[in-house]
C-alpha positions, -999 to +999 in steps of 0.1 A: -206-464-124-180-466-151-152-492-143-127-460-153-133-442-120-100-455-101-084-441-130-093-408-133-096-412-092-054-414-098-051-387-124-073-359-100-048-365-074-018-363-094-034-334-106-037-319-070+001-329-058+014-320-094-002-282-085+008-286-051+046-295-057+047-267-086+031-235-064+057-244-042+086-250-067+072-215-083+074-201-044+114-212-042+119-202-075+098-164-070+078-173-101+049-192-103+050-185-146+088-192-143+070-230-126+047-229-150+069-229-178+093-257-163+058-279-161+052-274-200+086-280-213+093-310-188+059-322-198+067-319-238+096-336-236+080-364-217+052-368-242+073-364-267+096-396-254+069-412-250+051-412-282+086-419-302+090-451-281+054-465-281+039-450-309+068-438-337+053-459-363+017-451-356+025-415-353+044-411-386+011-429-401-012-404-384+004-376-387+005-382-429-031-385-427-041-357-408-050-326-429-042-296-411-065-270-427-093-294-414-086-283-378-107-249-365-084-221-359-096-220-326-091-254-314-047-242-317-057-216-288-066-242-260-029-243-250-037-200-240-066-219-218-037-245-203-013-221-193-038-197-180-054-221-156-021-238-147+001-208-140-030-196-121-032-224-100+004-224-092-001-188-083-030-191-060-021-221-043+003-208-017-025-180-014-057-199-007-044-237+001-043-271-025-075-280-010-100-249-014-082-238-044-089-274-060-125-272-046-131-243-066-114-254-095-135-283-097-165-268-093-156-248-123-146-277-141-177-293-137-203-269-145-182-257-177-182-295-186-219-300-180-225-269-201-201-282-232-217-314-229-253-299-229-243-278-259-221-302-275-194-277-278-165-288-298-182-319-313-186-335-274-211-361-269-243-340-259-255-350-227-283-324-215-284-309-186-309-329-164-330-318-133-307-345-115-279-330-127-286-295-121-298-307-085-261-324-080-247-288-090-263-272-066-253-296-038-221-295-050-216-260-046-228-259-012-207-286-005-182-261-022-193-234+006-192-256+037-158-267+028-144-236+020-160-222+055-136-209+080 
């Protein structure tokens, strides 16, 4: 197993009690968008800091080399995909519950990311879809089900 794992281990569950703390900020604020959009501006502005304190000479360099009109069009429309999934989650959360919501959501994540991978959708590593891993799909949609079984 990749010696990574703790760390995205930390970033799932910030990602769970981010969603959490933001359906519930969108509930007391009668807008999950309205929570949505205080999630993207707070987050820009954090980046932002960020990158001018570590990485203000680095950026100016890359930022001269990068050549705009070499980026697909479509690659400028992933932030639609962002808000779309966020907002949704933030929406659906006080609905269905952090935890089957986030079941679901993985699930989706991961079979979308097995099939960009098998593809090699937007220039990912291709990694094909192996009896294995279709086997662990399977299992982990009926994992999916018996969680998600009242």
């Amino acid at each position: 197993m990749n010696a990574l794992w703790p760390v995205a281990f930390i970033a799932g569950a910030c990602i769970a009690m981010q969603a959490a703390m933001n359906a519930r900020l969108g509930q007391l604020l009668k807008s999950s968008w309205l929570a949505t959009s205080y999630a993207f501006l707070t987050s820009f502005v954090l980046v932002s800091l960020v990158l001018m304190v570590i990485n203000a000479k680095t950026l100016s360099v890359t930022l001269q080399n990068v050549q705009l009109s070499n980026v697909p069009w479509y690659l400028w429309g992933s932030c639609v995909l962002s808000v779309l999934g966020v907002g949704s989650m933030y929406w659906l959360i006080p609905k269905m519950g952090v935890g089957n919501l986030m079941s679901y959501a993985l699930t989706g994540q991961i079979i979308f990311a097995m099939l960009i991978s098998h593809f090699g959708l937007f220039d990912s590593p291709q990694k094909l879809i192996s009896i294995t891993k279709a086997l662990g799909t399977v299992l982990l949609i009926a994992g999916i089900i018996l969680i998600n079984k009242d």
